[in-house]
N, C-alpha and C positions, 0 to 999 in steps of 0.2 A: 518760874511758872509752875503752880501746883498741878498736880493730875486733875482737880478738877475745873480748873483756869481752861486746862488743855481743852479737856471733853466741850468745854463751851466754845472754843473757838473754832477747834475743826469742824467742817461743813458734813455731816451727813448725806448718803446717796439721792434724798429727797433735793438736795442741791445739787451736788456734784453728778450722777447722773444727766438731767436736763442739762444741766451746761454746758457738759463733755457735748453732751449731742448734738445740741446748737452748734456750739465752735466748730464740729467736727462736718458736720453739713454745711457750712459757707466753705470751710476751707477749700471741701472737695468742688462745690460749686464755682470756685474763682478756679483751682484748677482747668476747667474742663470750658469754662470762658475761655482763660489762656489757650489754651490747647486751640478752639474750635476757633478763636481769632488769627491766630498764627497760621491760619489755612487759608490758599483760596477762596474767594467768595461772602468772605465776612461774617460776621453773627445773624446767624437765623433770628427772623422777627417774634418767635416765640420765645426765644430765650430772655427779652427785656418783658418779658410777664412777671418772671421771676424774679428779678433786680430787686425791686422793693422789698422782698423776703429777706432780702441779705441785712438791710436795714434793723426789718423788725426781731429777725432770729438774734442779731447782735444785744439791740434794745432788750429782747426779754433774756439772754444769757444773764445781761447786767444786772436786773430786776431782782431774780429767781438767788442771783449771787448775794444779792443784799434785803434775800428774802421777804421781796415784796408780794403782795395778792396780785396784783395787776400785771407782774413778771411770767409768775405761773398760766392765769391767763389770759396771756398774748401768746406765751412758749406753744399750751394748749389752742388754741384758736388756729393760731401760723403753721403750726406742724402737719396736724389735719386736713388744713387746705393745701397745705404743697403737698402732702400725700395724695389727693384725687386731682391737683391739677398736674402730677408726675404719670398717674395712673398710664395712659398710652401707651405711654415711653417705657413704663417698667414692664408693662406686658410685651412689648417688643422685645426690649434689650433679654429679657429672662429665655424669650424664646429663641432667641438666636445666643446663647452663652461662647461662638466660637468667637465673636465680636467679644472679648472677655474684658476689655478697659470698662466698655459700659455693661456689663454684667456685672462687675466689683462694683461701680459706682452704684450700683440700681441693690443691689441687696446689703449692700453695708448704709449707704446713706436711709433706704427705708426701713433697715432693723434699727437703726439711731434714733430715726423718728420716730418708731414706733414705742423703745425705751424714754424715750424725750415725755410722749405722753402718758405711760401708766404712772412714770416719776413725777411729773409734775399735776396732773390728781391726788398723787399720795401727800404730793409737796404742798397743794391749795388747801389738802384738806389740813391737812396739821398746821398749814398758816392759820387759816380762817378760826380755828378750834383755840389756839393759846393766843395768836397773837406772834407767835413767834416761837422759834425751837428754842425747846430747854437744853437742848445736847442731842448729843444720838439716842437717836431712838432705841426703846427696847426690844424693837420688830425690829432690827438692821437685819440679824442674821435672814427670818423669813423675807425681808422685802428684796433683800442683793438676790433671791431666787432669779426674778425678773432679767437681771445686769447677767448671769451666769446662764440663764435661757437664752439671752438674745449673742452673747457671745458664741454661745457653744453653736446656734442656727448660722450667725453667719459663716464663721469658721464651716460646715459642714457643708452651709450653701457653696463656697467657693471652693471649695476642694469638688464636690460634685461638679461643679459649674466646667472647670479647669479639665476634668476628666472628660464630659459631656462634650465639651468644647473641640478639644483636641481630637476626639473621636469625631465629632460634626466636621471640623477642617479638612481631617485628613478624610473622609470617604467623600464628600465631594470634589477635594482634589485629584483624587483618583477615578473619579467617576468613569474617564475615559470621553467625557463626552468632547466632539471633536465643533470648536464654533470659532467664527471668527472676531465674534467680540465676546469678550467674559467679566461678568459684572463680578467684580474678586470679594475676596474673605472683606467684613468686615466696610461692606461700603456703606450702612445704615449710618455706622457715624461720621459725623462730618469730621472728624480729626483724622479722620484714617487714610486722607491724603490723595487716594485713589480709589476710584468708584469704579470706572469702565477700563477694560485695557485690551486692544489701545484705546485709549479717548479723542484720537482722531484715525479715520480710516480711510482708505481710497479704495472704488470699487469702478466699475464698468457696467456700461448702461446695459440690462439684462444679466446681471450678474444679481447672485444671490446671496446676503448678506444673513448670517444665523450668531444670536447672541444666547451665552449658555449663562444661569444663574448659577455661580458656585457661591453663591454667600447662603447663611441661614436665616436672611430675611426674606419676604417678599418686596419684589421693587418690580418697575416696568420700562418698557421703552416705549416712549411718545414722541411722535413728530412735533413741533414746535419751532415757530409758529406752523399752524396747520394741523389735521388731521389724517394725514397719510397713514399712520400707524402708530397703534396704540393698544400696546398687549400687555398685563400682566403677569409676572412669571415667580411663580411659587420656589422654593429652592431646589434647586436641579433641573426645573424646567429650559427649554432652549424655543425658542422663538425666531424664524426666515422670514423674510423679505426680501422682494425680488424687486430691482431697483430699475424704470422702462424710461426715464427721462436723466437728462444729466442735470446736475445740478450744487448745489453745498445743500445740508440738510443736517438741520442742528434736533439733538432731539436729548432727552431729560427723564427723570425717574420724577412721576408725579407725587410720589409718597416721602421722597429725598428729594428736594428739589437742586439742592448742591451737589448731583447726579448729574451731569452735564456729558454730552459726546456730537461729536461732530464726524458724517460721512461726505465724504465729498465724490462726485458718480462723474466720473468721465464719457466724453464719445467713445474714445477707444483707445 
C-alpha cells in the first residue's frame, strides 16, 4: 500500500471523533442499565426514554463510518436531544460530585457529546461539499483543537469533581449531626444500593424520630401512603417527627422514588 493508498483509507477526526463518541456513550449507557438493574426495585420508568437512542447512536456511528450525510445527521439530531433530555440529571449529578460514579458518567458522557457534534458539523459540512473525503484534511491539526479541549475539560472536570467530592463526603460525615435515620453518601443514585440507614426502624408511640441528610443531594421524607409527613431536606439538613399512634409507616424520597424506608411505632 502506497503513502497515498494510506492517507485515503484512514478515517479522519471528522469520523473518528463522532464515532468514538457514539460508541463511547451506549457503552457507558448499558453500563449504568446494568448497574441500576442489578439493584432492588428494578429500572426507573425514565430510563426506557432513552432506550431508543442506543438504537440510533449505533445507526448513526455506522453511517458517519461509511461517511454518509444522513449518518452525521442523525449523530447531530440524537446527540442534542439526549443532551436536553439528560439535562436534570446532569445538573444533579454535577451538584452532588461526592456521588462520583454519576459525576464521571454526567461530564465524560456530555463532553463526548458535545465533541460527537462540533465533529459531525465539520463531518456534514465536508460530506455535503465533495461528496466525500479526499483524505485528511488539511485543517486536521486546527480541528483536533476541539478533541484536545474536550479531553483536557474532562480530565480537569474529574480531577476537581474527585477533590470536591471527597471534601463534600467527608465534612458531612463529620458533621456530628446526631439522627436516628441518615440518608447516606450517594443515595441520588439508584445503584448505590442504600438510600436510608437503617431502612427499617422501630420506635414507640411518642417517641421522636430525626433523619439527618448526609448525601450532597436534596431528597425528602414522605409518608406514603398518606400525608403524615412530608419534608424536604437540603444537605445536611435533619428533620423530627414525633410518632402519637402505633402503627408500620412506609415512607419514600419523592425526588428518588427507589428511596424507600419503613418505621414500624410500637405501644410500648
Amino acid at each position: 500500500m502506497t503513502v497515498g493508498e494510506s492517507s485515503r483509507t484512514r478515517r479522519p477526526l471528522e469520523v473518528l471523533a463522532p464515532v468514538l463518541g457514539l460508541l463511547y456513550t451506549v457503552l457507558i449507557f448499558v453500563v449504568v442499565i446494568i448497574q441500576i438493574a442489578t439493584q432492588p426495585g428494578g429500572l426507573p420508568s425514565f430510563i426506557f426514554i432513552f432506550l431508543p437512542f442506543l438504537a440510533l447512536f449505533l445507526g448513526a456511528a455506522f453511517g458517519i463510518w461509511k461517511r454518509s450525510r444522513i449518518g452525521y445527521i442523525v449523530s447531530i439530531a440524537v446527540s442534542v436531544i439526549f443532551i436536553l433530555l439528560e439535562g436534570a440529571i446532569a445538573v444533579e449529578a454535577l451538584s452532588n460530585p461526592s456521588a462520583f460514579f454519576m459525576f464521571f458518567v454526567v461530564v465524560t458522557v456530555e463532553s463526548a457529546l458535545f465533541i460527537t457534534v462540533i465533529y459531525s458539523i465539520l463531518g456534514l459540512r465536508s460530506v455535503w461539499r465533495k461528496g466525500a473525503f479526499a483524505g485528511i484534511p488539511r485543517t486536521m491539526a486546527r480541528s483536533s483543537v476541539f478533541v484536545l479541549f474536550g479531553v483536557g475539560f474532562i480530565l480537569g472536570g474529574l480531577v476537581i469533581g474527585a477533590l470536591a467530592g471527597a471534601t463534600q463526603a467527608r465534612l458531612l460525615a463529620n458533621s456530628g449531626t446526631s439522627a436516628d435515620i441518615v440518608i447516606v453518601q450517594g443515595a441520588s443514585n439508584q445503584g448505590n444500593g442504600k438510600f436510608f440507614a437503617p431502612s427499617n426502624f422501630t420506635a414507640k408511640v411518642g417517641q421522636s424520630v430525626t433523619w439527618a441528610n448526609k448525601d450532597g443531594a436534596t431528597h425528602t421524607a414522605t409518608n406514603a401512603p398518606g400525608t403524615l409527613f412530608d419534608k424536604t431536606l437540603a444537605s445536611g439538613d435533619t428533620f423530627t417527627f414525633t410518632f402519637t399512634q402505633p402503627g408500620t409507616y412506609q415512607y419514600y424520597c419523592t425526588l428518588h422514588p427507589w428511596m424507600k424506608g419503613t418505621i414500624v411505632v410500637t405501644s410500648g
